[in-house]
C-alpha positions as a printed NumPy array, in Angstrom:
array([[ 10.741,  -1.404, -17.614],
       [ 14.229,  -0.319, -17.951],
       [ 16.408,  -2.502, -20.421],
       [ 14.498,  -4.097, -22.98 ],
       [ 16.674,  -5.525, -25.376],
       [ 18.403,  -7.781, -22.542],
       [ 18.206, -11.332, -23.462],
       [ 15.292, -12.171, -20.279],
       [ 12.882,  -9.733, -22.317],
       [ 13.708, -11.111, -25.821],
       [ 13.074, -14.591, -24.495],
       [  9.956, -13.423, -22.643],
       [  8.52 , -11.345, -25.803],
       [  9.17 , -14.756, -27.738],
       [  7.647, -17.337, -25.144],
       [  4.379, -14.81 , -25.094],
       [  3.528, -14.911, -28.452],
       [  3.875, -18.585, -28.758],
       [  0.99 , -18.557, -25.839],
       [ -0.639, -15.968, -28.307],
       [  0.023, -13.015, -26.153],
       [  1.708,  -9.994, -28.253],
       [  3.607,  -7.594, -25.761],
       [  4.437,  -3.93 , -26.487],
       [  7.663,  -3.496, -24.039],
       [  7.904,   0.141, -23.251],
       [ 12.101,   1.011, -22.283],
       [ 12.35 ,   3.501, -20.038],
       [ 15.142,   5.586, -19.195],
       [ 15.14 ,   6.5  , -15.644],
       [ 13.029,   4.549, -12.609],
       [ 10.851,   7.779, -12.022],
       [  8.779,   7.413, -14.811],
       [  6.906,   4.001, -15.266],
       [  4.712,   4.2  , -12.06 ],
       [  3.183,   7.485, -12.683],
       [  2.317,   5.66 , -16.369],
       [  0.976,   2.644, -15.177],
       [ -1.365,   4.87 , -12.769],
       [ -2.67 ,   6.766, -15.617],
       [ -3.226,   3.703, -17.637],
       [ -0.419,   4.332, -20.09 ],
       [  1.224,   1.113, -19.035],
       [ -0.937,  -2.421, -18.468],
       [  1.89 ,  -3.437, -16.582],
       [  5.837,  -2.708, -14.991],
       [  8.578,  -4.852, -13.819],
       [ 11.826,  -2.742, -12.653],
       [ 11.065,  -2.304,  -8.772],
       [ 11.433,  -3.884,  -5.843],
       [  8.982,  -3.932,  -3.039],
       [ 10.647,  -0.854,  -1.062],
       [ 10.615,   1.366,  -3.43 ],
       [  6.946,   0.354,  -5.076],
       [  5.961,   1.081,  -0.876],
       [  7.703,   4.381,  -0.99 ],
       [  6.554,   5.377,  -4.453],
       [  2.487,   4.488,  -2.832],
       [  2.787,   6.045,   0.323],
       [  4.632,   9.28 ,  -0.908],
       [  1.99 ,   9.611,  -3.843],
       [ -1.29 ,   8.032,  -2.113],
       [ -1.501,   5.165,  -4.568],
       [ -1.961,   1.121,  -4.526],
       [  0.455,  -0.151,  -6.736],
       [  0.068,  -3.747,  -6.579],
       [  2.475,  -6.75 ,  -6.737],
       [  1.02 ,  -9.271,  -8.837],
       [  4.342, -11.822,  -9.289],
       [  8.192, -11.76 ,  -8.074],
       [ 11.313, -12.231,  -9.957],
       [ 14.695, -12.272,  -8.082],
       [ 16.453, -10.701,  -5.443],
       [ 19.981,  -8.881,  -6.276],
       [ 21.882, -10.288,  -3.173],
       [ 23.819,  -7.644,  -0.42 ],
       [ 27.117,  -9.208,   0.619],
       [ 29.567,  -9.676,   3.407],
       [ 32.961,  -9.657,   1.732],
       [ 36.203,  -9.4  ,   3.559],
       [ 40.251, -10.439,   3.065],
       [ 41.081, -11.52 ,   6.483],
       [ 38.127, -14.479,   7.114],
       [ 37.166, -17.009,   4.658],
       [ 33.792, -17.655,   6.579],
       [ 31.237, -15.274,   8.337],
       [ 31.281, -17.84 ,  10.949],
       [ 35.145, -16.398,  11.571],
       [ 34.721, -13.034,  12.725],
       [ 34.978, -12.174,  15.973],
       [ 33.56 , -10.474,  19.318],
       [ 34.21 ,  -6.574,  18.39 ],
       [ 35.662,  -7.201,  14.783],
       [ 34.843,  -4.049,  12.818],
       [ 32.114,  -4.272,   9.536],
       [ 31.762,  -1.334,   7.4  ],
       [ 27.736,  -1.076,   5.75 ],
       [ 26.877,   1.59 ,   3.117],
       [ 26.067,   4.3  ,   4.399],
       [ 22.592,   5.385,   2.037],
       [ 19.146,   5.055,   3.039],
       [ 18.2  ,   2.18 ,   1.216],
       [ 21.374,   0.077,   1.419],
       [ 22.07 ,   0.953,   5.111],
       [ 19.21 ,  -0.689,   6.262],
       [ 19.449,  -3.747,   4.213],
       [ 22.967,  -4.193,   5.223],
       [ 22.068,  -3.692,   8.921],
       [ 19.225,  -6.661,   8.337],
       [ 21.975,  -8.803,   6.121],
       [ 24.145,  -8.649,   9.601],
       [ 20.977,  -9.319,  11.703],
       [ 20.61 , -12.302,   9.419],
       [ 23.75 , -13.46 ,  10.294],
       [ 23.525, -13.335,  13.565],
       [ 26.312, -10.605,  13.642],
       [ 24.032,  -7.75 ,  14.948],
       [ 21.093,  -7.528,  17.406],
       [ 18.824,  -4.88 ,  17.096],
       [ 17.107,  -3.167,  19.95 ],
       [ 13.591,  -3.968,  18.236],
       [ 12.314,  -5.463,  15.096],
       [ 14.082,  -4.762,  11.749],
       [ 12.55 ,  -2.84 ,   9.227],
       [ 13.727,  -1.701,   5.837],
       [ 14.229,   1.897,   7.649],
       [ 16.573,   0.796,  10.39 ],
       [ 19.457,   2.863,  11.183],
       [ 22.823,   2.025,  13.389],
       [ 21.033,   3.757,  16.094],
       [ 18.278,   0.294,  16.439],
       [ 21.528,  -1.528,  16.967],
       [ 21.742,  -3.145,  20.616],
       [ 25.778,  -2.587,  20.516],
       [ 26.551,  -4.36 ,  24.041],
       [ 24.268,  -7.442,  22.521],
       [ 26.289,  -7.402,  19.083],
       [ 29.055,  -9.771,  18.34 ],
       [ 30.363,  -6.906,  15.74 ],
       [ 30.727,  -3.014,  15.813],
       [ 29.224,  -1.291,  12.442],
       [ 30.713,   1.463,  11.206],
       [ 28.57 ,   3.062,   8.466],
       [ 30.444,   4.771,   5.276],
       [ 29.51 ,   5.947,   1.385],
       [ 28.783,   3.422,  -0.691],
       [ 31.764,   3.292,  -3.112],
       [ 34.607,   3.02 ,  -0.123],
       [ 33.42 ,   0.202,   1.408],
       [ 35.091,  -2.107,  -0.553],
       [ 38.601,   0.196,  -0.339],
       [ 38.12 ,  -0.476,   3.287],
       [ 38.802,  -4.313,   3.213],
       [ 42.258,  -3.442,   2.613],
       [ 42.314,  -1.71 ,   5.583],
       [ 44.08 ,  -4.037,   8.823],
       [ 41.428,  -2.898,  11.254],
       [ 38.245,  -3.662,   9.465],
       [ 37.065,  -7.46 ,   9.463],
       [ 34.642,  -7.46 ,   6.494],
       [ 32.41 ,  -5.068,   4.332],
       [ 28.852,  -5.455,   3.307],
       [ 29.68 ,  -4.028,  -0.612],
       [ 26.666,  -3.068,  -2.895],
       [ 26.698,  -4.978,  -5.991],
       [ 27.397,  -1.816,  -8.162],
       [ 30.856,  -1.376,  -6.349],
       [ 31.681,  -5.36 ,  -6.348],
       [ 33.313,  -5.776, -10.018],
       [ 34.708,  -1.912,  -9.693],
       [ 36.796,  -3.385,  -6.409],
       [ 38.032,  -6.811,  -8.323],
       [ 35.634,  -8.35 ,  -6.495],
       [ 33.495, -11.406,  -7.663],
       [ 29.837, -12.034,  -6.137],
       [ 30.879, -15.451,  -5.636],
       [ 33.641, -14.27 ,  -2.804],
       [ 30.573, -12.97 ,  -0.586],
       [ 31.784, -14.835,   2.764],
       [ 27.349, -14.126,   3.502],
       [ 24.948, -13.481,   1.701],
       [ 21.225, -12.208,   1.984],
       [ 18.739, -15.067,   1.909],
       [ 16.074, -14.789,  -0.768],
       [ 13.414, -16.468,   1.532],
       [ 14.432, -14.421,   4.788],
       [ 12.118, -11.994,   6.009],
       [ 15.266,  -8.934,   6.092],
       [ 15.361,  -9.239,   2.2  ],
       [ 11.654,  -9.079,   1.222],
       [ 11.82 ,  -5.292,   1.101],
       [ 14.243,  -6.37 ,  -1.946],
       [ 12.001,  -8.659,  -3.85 ],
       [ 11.935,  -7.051,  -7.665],
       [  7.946,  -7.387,  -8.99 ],
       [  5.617,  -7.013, -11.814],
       [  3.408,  -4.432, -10.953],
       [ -0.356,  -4.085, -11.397],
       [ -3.466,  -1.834, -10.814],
       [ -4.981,  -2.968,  -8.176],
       [ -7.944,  -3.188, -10.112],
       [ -5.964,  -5.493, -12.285],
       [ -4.184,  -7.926,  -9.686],
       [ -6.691, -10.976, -10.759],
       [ -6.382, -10.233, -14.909],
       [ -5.859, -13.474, -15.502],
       [ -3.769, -12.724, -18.917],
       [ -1.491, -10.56 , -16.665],
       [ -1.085, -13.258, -14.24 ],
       [ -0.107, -15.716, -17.377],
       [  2.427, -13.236, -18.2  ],
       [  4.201, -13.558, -14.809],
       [  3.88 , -17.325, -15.52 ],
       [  5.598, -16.797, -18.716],
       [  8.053, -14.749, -16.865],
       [  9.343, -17.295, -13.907],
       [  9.719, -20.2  , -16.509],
       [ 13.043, -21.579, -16.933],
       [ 13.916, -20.35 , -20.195],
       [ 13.618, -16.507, -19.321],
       [ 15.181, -16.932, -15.596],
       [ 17.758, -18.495, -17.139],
       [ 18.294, -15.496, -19.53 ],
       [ 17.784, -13.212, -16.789],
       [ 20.74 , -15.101, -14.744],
       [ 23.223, -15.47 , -17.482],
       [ 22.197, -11.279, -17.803],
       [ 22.782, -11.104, -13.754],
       [ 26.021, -12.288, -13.935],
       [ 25.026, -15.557, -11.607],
       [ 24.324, -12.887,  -9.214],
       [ 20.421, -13.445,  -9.252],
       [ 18.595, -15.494,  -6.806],
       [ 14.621, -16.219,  -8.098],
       [ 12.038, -14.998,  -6.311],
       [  9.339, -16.75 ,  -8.035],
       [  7.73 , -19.052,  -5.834],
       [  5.933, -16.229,  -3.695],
       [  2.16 , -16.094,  -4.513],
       [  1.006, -12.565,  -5.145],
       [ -1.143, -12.778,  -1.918],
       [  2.224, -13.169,  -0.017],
       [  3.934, -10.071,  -1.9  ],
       [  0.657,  -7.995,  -1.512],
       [  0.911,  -8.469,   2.638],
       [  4.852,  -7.836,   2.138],
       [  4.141,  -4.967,   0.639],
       [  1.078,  -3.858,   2.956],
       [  4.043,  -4.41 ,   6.266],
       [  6.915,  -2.11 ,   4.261],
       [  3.925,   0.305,   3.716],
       [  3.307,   0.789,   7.02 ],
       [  6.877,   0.877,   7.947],
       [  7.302,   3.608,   5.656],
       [  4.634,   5.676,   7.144],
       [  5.637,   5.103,  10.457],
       [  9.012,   6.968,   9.398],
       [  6.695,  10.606,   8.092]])
């Protein structure tokens, strides 16, 4: 995992060897690294993904990864300065989305969620402004780099922004003035559920499924959200059965795209 002296994994360490399990915690530096290890066996476990890119990382390299436990979703919001409610914009307002492959999409299925945006078909976590059904739309989406987004609520013709949390604090921004939000439990932010990963061989260990246990109690989330800034929304209640078929739909999403 990446970050292991924040207070979620020093609570979790602690809580596991009261239930007389002794975790190594192996900090990585970069996100490229700690699938390729558990693969080969170097790692038992990892917990620094979400579901998209654990699909992407199996279908690029021809592995099964498996989700064994979720922890939270990182909400996408809708923030603007001219509506206090998303409830408020109107027929043809303009939204600016990030324009990146990963947060595009999402931002397109935050929209959808809000009934902002119809889409000529289903959503997936690869859908582009071309799937959007523009004469069905109460909005018009106009797709931009990440980082001038949030510039762009200053602007007097653009109604709101869907701003990626790494650009929310940098624009003065709290989470908290999100007019919308992604829904943990919706189906558009599932691709965004972050998971311990097993083998599959693994998925039934039943000391790594106590360790997800340990993991979702209140003690560590309540680390993890104080670390999160509030911005954290628990995604703990999904069995691993349910994140395994998630996982098995993005999958097949993503190979649909090659």
């Amino acid at each position: 995992m990446v970050g292991a002296t924040n207070p979620e994994w020093v609570k979790f360490k602690q809580d596991a060897e009261k239930a007389g399990i002794y975790v190594d915690i192996v900090d990585f530096q970069d996100y490229t690294s700690e699938n390729p290890a558990l693969d080969s066996g170097e790692l038992d476990l990892n917990e620094f993904q979400h579901l998209l890119y654990l699909a992407n990382y199996n279908v690029s390299n021809k592995k099964d990864l498996q989700p064994i436990g979720g922890t939270a979703i990182y909400p996408l919001g809708v923030y603007s300065t001219k509506v206090k409610d998303i409830k408020d914009l109107k027929q043809g307002d303009t939204v600016t989305i990030p324009n990146d492959e990963t947060n595009q999409a999402r931002a397109i299925g935050v929209l959808k969620a809000a009934g902002l945006v119809t889409l000529k078909g289903d959503w997936t976590a690869f859908s582009t402004p071309a799937d959007i059904n523009e004469a069905k739309s109460k909005v018009k989406v106009t797709p931009l780099k990440a980082e001038q987004v949030a510039t762009t609520l200053k602007d007097p013709t653009i109604a709101a922004g869907v701003i990626n949390n790494d650009y929310v604090a940098d624009a003065g921004l709290d989470p908290k003035d999100a007019i919308y939000q992604d829904d943990a439990e919706s189906e558009e932010a599932r691709p965004y559920i972050n998971v311990w990963v097993a083998r599959k061989a693994d998925v039934n260990n039943e000391t790594y499924k106590k360790l997800v246990s340990i993991y979702q109690q209140k003690d560590v989330l309540d680390a993890l959200q104080e670390n999160s800034g509030g911005t954290a929304v628990f995604a703990d209640k999904f069995s691993a059965s349910e994140l395994q078929g998630f996982l098995s739909d993005i999958e097949k999403d993503a190979k649909a795209q090659q």
